[in-house]
Structure formats: C-alpha cells, structure tokens
C-alpha positions as CSV (number, residue, x, y, z in Angstrom):
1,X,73.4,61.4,129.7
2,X,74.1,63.4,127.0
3,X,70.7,64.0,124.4
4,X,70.6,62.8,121.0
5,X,71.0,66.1,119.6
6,X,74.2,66.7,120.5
7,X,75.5,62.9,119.6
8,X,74.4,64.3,116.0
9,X,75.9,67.5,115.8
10,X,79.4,66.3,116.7
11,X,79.1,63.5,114.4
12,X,78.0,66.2,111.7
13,X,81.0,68.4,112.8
14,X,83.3,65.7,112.8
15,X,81.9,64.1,109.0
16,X,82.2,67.8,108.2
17,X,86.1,68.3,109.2
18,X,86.9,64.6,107.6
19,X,85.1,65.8,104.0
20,X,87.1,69.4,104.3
21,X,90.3,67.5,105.1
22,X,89.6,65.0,102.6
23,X,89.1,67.7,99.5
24,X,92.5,69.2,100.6
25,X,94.0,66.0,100.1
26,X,92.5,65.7,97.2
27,X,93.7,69.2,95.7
28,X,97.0,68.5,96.5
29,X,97.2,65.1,94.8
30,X,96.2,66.7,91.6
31,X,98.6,69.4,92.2
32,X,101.0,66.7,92.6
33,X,100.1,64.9,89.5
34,X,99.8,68.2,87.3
35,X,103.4,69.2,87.8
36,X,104.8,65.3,87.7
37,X,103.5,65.7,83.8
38,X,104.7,68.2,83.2
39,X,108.1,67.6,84.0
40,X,107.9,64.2,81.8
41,X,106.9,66.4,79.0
42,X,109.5,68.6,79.6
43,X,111.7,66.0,79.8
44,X,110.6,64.5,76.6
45,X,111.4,67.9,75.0
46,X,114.7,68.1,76.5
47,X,115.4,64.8,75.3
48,X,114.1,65.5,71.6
49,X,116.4,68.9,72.1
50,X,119.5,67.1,72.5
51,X,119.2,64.3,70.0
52,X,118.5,66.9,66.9
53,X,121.3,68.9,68.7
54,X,123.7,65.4,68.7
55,X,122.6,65.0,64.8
56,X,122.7,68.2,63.6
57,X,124.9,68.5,60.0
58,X,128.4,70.2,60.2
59,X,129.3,72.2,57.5
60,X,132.5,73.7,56.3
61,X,132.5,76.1,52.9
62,X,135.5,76.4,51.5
63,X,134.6,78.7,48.5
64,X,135.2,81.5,51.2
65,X,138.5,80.8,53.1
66,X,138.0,83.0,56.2
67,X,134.8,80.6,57.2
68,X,136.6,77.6,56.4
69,X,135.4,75.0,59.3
70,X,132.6,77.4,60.7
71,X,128.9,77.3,60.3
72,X,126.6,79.3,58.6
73,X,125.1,82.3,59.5
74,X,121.6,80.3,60.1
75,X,123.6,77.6,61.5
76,X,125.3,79.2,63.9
77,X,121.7,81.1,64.7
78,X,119.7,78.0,65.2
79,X,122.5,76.7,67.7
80,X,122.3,79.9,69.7
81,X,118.5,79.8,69.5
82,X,118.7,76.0,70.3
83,X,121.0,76.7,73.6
84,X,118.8,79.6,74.6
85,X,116.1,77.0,74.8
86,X,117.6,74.0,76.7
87,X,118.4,76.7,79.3
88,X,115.1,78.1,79.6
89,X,113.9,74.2,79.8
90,X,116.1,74.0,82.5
91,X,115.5,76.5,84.3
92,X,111.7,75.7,84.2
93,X,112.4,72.0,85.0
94,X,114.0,73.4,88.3
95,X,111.1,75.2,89.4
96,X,108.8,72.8,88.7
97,X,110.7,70.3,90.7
98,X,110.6,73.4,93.6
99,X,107.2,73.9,93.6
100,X,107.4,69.8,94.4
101,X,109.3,70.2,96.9
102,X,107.1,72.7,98.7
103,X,104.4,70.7,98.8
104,X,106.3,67.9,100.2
105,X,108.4,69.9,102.7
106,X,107.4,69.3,106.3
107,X,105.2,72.3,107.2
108,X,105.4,74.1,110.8
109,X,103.0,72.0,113.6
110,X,100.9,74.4,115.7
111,X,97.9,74.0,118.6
112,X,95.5,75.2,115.8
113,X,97.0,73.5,113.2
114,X,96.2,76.2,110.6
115,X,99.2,77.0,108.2
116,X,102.2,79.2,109.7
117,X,104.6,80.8,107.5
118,X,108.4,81.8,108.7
119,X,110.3,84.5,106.7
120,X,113.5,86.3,107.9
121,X,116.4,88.5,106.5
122,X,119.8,87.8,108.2
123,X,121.2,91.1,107.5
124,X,125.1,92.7,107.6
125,X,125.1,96.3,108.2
126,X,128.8,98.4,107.7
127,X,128.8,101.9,108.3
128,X,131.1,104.8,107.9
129,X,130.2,108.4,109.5
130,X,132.3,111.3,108.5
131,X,131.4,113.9,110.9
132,X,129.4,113.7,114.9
133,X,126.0,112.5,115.1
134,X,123.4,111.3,117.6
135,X,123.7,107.3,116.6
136,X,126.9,106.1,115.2
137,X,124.3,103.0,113.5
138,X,121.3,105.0,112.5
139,X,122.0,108.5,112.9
140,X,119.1,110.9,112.7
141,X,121.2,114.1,113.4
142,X,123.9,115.6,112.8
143,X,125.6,117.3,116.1
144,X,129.0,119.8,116.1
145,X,132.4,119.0,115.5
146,X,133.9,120.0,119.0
147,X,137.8,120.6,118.8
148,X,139.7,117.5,120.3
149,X,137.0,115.2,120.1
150,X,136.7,112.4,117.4
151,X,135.1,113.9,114.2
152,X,133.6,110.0,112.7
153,X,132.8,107.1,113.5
154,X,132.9,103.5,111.6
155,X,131.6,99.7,112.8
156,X,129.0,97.0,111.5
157,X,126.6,94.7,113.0
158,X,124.0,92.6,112.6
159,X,121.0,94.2,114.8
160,X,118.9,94.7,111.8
161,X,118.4,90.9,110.9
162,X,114.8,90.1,110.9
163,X,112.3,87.6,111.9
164,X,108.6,87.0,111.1
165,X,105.7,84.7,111.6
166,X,102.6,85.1,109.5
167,X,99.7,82.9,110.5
168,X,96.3,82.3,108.9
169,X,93.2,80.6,110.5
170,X,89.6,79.7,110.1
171,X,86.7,82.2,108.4
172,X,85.3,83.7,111.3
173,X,81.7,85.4,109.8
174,X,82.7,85.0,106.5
175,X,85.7,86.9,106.7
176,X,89.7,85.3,106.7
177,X,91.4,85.5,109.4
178,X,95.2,86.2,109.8
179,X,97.9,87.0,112.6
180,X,101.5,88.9,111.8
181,X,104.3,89.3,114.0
182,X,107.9,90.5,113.6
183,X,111.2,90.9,115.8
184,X,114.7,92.1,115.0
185,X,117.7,92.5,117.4
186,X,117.6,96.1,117.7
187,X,116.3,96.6,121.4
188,X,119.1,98.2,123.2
189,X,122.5,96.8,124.0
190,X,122.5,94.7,127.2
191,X,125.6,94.4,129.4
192,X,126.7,91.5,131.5
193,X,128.1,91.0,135.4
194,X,131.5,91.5,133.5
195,X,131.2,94.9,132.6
196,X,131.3,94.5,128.7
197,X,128.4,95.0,126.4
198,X,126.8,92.9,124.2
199,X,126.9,94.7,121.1
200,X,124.2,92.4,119.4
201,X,122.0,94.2,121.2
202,X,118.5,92.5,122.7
203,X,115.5,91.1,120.7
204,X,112.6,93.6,119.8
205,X,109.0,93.7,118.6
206,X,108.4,95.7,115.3
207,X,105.2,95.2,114.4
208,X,102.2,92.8,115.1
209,X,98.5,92.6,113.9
210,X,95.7,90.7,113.9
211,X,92.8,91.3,110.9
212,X,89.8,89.8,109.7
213,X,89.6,90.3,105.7
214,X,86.4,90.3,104.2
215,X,86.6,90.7,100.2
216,X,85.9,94.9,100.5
217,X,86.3,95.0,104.6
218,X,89.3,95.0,106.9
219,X,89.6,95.1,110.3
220,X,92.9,94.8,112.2
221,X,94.0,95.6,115.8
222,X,97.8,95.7,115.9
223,X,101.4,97.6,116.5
224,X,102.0,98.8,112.9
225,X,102.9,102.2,111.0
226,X,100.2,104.8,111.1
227,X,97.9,105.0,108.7
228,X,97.7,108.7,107.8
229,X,101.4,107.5,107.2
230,X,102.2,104.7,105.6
231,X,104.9,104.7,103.2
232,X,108.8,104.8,103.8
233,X,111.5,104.9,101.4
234,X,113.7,101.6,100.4
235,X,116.5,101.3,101.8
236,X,118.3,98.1,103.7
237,X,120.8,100.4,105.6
238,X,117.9,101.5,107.7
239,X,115.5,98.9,108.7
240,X,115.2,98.9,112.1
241,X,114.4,102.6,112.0
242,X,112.9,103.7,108.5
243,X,115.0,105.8,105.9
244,X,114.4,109.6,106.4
245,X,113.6,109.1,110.2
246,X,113.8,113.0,111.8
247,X,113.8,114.2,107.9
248,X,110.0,114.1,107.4
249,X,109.1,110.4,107.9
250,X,106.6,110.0,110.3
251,X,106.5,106.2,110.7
252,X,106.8,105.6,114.1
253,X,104.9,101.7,115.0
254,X,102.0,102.4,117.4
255,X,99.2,100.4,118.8
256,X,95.9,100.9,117.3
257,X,92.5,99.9,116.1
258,X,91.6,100.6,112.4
259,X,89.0,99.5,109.7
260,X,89.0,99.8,105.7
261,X,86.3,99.8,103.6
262,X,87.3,99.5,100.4
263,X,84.8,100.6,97.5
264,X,85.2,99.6,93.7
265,X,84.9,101.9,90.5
266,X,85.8,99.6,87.9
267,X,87.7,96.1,87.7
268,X,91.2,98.1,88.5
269,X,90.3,101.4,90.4
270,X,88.7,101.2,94.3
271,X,88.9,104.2,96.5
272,X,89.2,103.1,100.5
273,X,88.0,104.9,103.2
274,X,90.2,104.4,106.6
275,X,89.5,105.2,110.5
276,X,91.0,103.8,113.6
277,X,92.0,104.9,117.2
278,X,95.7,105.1,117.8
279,X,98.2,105.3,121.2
280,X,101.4,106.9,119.5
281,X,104.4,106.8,121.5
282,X,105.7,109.8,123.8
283,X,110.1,111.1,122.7
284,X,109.6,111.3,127.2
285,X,107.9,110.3,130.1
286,X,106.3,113.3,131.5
287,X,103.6,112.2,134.2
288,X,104.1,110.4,137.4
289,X,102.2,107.7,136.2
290,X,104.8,106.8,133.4
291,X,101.7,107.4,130.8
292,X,102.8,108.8,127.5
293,X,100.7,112.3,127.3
294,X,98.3,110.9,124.8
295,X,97.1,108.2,127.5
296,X,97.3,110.4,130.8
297,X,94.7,112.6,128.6
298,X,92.7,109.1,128.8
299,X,91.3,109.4,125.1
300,X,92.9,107.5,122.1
301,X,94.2,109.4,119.2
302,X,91.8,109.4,116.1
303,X,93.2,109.1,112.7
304,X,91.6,108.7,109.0
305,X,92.8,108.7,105.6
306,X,90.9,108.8,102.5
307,X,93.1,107.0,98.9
308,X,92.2,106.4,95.3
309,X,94.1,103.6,93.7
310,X,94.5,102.2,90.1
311,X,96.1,99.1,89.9
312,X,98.3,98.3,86.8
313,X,96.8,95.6,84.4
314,X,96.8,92.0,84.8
315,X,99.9,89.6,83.5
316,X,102.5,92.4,84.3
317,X,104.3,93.3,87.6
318,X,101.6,95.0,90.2
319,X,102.6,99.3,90.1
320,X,99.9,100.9,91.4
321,X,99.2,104.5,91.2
322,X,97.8,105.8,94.5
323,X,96.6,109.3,95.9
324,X,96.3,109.1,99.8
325,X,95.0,112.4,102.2
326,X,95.3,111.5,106.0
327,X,94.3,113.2,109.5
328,X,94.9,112.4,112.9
329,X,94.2,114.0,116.1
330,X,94.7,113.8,120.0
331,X,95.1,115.4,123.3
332,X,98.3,115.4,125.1
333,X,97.8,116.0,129.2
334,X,100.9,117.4,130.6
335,X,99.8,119.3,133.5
336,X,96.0,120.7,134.6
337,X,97.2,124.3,133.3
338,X,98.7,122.6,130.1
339,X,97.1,120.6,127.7
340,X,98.2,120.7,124.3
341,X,96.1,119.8,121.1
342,X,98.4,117.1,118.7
343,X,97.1,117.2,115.3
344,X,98.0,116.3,111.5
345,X,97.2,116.8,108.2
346,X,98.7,114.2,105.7
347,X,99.0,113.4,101.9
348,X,100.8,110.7,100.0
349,X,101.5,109.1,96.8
350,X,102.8,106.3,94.6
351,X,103.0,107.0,90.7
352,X,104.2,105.3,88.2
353,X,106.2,107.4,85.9
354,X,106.9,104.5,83.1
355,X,108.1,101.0,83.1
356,X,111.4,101.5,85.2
357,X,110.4,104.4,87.0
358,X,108.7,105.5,90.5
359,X,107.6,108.5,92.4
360,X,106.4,108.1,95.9
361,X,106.6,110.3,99.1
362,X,104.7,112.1,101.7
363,X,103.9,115.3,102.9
364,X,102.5,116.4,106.0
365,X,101.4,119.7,108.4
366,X,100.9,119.8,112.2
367,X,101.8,120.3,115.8
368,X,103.5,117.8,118.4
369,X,104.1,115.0,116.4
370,X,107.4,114.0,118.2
371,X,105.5,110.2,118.8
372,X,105.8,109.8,115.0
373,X,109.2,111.1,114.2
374,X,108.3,114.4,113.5
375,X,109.7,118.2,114.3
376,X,113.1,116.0,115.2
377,X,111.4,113.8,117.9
378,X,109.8,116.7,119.9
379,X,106.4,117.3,121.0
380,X,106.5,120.2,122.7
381,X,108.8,123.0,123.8
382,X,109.2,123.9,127.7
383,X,111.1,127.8,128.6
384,X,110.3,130.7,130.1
385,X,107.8,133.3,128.8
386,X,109.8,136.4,128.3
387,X,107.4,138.6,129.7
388,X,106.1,136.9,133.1
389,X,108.9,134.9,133.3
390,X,107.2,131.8,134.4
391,X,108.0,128.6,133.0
392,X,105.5,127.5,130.2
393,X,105.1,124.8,127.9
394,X,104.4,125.0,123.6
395,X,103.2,122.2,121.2
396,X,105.6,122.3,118.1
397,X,104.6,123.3,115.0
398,X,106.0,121.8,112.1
399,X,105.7,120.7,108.4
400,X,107.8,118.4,106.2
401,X,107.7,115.2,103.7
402,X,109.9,113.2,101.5
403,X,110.2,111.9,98.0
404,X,111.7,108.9,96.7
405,X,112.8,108.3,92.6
406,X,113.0,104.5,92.0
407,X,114.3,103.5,88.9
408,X,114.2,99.7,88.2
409,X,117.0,98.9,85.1
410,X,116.5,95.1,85.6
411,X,114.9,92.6,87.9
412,X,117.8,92.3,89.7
413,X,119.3,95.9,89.9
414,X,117.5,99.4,90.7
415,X,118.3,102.4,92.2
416,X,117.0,104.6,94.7
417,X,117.3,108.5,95.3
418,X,115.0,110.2,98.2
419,X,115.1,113.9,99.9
420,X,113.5,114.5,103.3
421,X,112.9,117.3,105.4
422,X,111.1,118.4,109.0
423,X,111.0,122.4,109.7
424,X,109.9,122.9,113.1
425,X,108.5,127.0,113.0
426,X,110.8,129.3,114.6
427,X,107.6,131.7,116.0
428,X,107.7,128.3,118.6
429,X,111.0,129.2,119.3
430,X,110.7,133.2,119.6
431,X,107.7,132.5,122.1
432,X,110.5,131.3,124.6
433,X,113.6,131.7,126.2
434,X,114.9,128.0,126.0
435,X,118.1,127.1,128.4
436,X,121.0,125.9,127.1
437,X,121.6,123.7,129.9
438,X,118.9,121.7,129.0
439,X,118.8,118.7,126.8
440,X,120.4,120.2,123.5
441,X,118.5,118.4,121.2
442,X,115.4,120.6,122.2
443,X,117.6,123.5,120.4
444,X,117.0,121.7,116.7
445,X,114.4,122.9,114.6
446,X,115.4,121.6,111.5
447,X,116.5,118.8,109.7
448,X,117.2,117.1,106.3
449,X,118.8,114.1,104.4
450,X,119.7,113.7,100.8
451,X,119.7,109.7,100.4
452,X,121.3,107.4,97.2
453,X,121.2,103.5,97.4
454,X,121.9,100.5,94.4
455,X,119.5,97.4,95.4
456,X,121.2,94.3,93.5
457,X,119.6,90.8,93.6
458,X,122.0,88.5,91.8
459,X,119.4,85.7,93.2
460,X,115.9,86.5,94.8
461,X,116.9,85.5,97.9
462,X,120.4,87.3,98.1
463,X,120.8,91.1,98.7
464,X,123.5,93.7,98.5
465,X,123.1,97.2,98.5
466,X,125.5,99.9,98.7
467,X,124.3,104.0,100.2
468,X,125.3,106.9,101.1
469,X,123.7,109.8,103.0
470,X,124.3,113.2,104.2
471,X,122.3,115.1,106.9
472,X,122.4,118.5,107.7
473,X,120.9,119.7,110.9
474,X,120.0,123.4,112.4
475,X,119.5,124.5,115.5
476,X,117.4,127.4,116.8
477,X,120.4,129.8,115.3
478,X,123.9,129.0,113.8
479,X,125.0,127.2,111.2
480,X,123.8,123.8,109.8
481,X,126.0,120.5,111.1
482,X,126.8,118.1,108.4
483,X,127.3,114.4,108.4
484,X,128.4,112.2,105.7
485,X,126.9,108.2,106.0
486,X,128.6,105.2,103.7
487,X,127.7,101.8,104.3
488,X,127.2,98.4,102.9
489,X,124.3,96.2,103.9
490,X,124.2,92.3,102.6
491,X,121.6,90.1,103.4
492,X,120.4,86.5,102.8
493,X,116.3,86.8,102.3
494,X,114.1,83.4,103.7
C-alpha cells in the first residue's frame, strides 16, 4: 500500500498541472477576444471609410477650362490620402485575422507535449563557373586551366534546401530550456545498383544544441559554429558551406561544450564572457584509430571569447554594435615524435555605420586551423627536411579575416559586398621540400574571394538573390588561378 503522503503529492502535482493548463487557456481566450475587437472596430472604420468615400461631393470648375471635370487640388489630396488609408486598414485587418489563425492552427503533437516549431527554406541554387575549381557547387579554390580540358562548369540544384526543428520544454532550476536541430541535403551524392548518381545528394546534420537559458546565464552542449568565430557573411548562394569558406572564414560546425555569462552595464550595453571545450574536425584521418588529431591527443580543445555589445534602442529594428576577441587552443597527436600545438587568436565585429548601413567581419592569427576552414583546409605540412632528409611534419601558420558592407535601401531589397583572405606563411613552406606527387592542394598557401550579392524580398517569405564571385588562389610559387562564380539562388522561406 502506498502511504498517504504520496496520495497527496500527486494529487498536488496533478491540481498543479490542471491550474497551469487552465491559465494557458485562459490567456489565449483573451488573446482571442482582444483581436476579434479589434477587427470589428476596424471593420467599423472601414465601413465609415467607404460611406464618406460613396458620398463625397464631385466638383467640376469651369472658370479654368483645363480642370474642367477634375477635382481640386485638396480633393484629389484627401482621396489619395483616403486610399492610402483603406489599404493600410486592410492590410492590418489581414494580419490580425493571421495572428487568428495561428492560434487556431493545429500545433505539432510530441511525447513531451511542449511546443515544437518547424521552419525550412526550399532553396534553388544555379551556378555558372568560368574557369577550373575544386567544387563546381561551392568552390573554395580556384585550380589551373590545363590545355584540352574544360575551362567552366554550369548546373543547379537543390542540396541547400533546409530544415529545422526548434523545441522548448519545462524550467529546469529556474532556467528555460530549449533543443535546436537542423538538416539540409548536402551530404554527399549517393549512387544506386544502376550505376547513376543521385545528384540530390543525401540528408545531413548542420547544427544541433541543447541550452538551458537563465536571464544572464547560458549553457549549451551542441554541434554549432565556434565561438571564437561566430559570424559569416550573407549570402544564399552558399549555405550549406558559409560565404568566404578557405578565404578567412573559420566557421567550420564542431561539437562542444560552452557557457555565457552575460554581465549588464546599463539597460542597452552587457559585456559576455564565453568558455567551452570544443572537438573541431580533422581536413584527414591520420591515426589508425580514425581519431581526428585533436581526439587521439585525448584532451578537448579550449576556446573563450570576451564581447561588448550595445544594442540599438527600443521600437526600431535591433542593430547591435558588437566588439568580440576570441582564443582557442589544442593539441594535435600525430605521431610520439610529433605533436603539434593548434592555437588561435580571434577578433570580430558588427557596427552599425547609419540606418542602411553595416560593417561586420573577422580577423584572426594562428597555426593548424585546417578543422575550421583555415590556411585552405590544412593543418599541417608533411616533406622532407632539407638537411637530414628525413620526412617531418609542420603545423601551418597562417592569418586572415573578412569584411562584409551591408547596405539595406528598403525592407525588401539590400545589398551585400565582402572580401576574404587566408595567407598561409611561406617560412612553413621554405622549412620543407614538399612532393609534387602528393595531394596538390597541400601546394596552396593562399587564397582570396571578392564577393557581391542583391537580397530582394518581394514578400517575407519569398527570396531571390542574384551573386557573383571571383577567387584567386596561389600556390607555394607561380601565378595566382582565377575563377569567376554567377549564380541565382530563389527560395521559398517557412
């Protein structure tokens, strides 16, 4: 037999979930009834509108014969001004009668029954490369133009389309608790017992987290973008793989472990203090374990970042002016004799130049950052040392950032330019005789892309956006290879 006790406290817990239900219920109703009255007073105003519009006195002066059947200045004026207004009626009638249908739209049933949200972007990528690069879809570099051999490339697809879940659940020690995940199509192209491929390609997971939000405390374990690094430029072209990928964007998703505290200095200003531990990704496999190097050293990378932010005053779109510096750090294990120290020194911003315009970017120092995108996707640097002549192993030095302009000219329409660079250091590349019968791209120590994109939104959810790009690539010696990149991306936002 079960003891009183416990008879009472899940009677209490259940009395509890029945009241909390019951006050949500309760909410909405008056929701409900706050917008149904104010569409009959809208309506009523509509209606008073149109009948001093039906009854409004037509005039026709003849003592000037060109305005002979027209209005008045002030006549013609008040009609324009009264048109104006029925639109704008109308247009707030509709999204009332929205906001209605949102709360009456059948919402998505889980095991936890807390609320789930679906969002998405079905998304039409066409691309035109004049000149040879790695990826005819998302090129990062551009290679030679060998005699004979096609010198472009053109296709479209829809790999890019996205899909994403965000979840919220119960206040777990009085913080809110929330769950994120994402997938697009970009995962590789599959091919069948046929032979052909299926250039759709395979489903993928971006990113994923889990936080708990207090109001100046975050935690969150998750596969997201670092946090020493955590800007990319806009662009729709490149959303499977951020814009200025191999050009000083080090945005590569990771999993990892991070906390903010967030710390106020007035009403609008906070500065936020980061730390996590992070497992980047590996450009190889390199042990016989199949461990990236960061995990066969068997200790997590370590990362921080240190921001002011401003945010912009209240009733006006949010553009916040923020001043980020970042570090990470870890060991990479190749070999007993060779063990190479990965590090990084970070710095970002966001400023607000003036109503319409934007400066952000990103800037960063440091030494095998390959994981995140950086020195062209290398780590390290394996050749012989030209005075034993034994093979030996570098960490790659680099530095590089990028810059985006934004300028908004409506709602609906801005405009986007953005310059990125990575410069690997050629004294990595003097310490070694490299073969050239190696994996070329271990020959490329620098890289950059000059980026231009329109953004239009005739309709929130609707999206096209023409761009065009050209990348340059060096290797070790010669001349830079250039690639031009035009495409058209449309999407339909959910």
């Amino acid at each position: 037999m079960k003891p009183a006790n416990a008879d009472d406290g899940r009677a209490a817990d259940i009395e509890n979930r029945l009241n909390a239900v019951t006050n949500t219920l309760n909410q909405t109703q008056q929701l409900l009834e706050q917008s149904m009255q104010e569409i009959r007073r809208l309506r009523g105003e509509l209606e008073t509108l149109r009948s001093q519009a039906s009854t409004k006195p037509s005039f026709s002066g003849v003592a000037n014969p060109g305005t002979l059947g027209a209005e008045p200045a002030s006549a013609a004026s008040s009609s324009v001004s009264t048109k104006e207004d029925m639109e704008a009626l109308h247009e707030e009638q509709d999204a009332l009668q929205a906001e209605i249908k949102q709360h009456e739209q059948t919402k998505v049933e889980t095991t936890s029954k807390y609320p789930v949200r679906i969002s998405g972007l079905v998304l039409f990528n066409a691309f035109s490369n004049a000149g040879v690069v790695d990826d005819a879809e998302l090129p990062v570099l551009a290679l030679p133009r060998n005699p004979g051999s096609s010198h472009g490339s053109s296709g479209a697809s829809l790999r890019q389309t996205l899909l994403a879940l965000e979840a919220t659940g119960p206040r777990i020690g009085g913080a809110r608790s929330a769950a994120e995940v994402s997938i697009d199509f970009f995962g590789g192209v599959s091919s069948n017992t046929y032979g052909y491929s299926n250039s759709q390609g395979s489903v993928r997971m971006r990113q994923s987290k889990v936080s708990l939000d207090w109001d100046k405390t975050t935690a969150e374990a998750g596969y997201t973008v670092p946090l020493f690094s955590p800007l990319s430029p806009t662009s729709y072209t490149t959303v499977a793989q951020p814009a200025l990928s191999g050009s000083g964007n080090l945005w590569m998703w990771s999993p990892q472990i991070r906390v903010e505290q967030r710390i106020p200095l007035s009403d609008r200003s906070r500065v936020g203090l980061e730390a996590g531990l992070i497992s980047p990704p590996s450009p190889n496999y390199v042990s016989t374990q199949l461990d990236t190097p960061v995990e066969a050293s068997r200790r997590p990378g370590y990362e921080g970042r240190v921001s002011y932010r401003v945010d912009s005053k209240a009733g006006t779109v949010s553009r916040p002016f923020v001043l980020g510096i970042g570090a990470y750090s870890a060991s990479q294990f190749y070999h007993s004799s060779t063990q190479i120290h990965s590090w990084a020194v970070t710095a970002d911003w966001q400023i607000p130049l003036s109503q319409h315009l934007e400066l952000s970017g990103e800037a960063y120092r440091g030494r095998a950052l390959g994981g995140f995108g950086g020195s062209t996707y290398k780590d390290v640097l394996t050749g012989t040392d030209p005075v034993s002549g034994a093979n030996r192993t570098v960490g790659l030095d680099s530095v590089g950032g990028w810059s985006q302009l934004k300028v908004r000219f409506t709602p609906s329409l801005e405009a986007n330019g953005m310059f990125g660079m990575d410069n690997a250091f050629a004294s990595n590349f003097d310490s070694l005789v490299l073969s050239t019968t190696d994996n070329p791209l271990q020959l490329y120590a620098r890289n950059q892309s000059v980026v231009g994109n329109l953004i239009f939104r005739p309709k929130t959810y609707l999206i096209f956006s023409p761009e065009y790009r050209r990348i340059k690539s060096w290797r070790y010696t010669g001349p830079a290879n250039v690639a031009d990149i035009f495409s058209l991306s449309a999407g339909f936002q959910f």
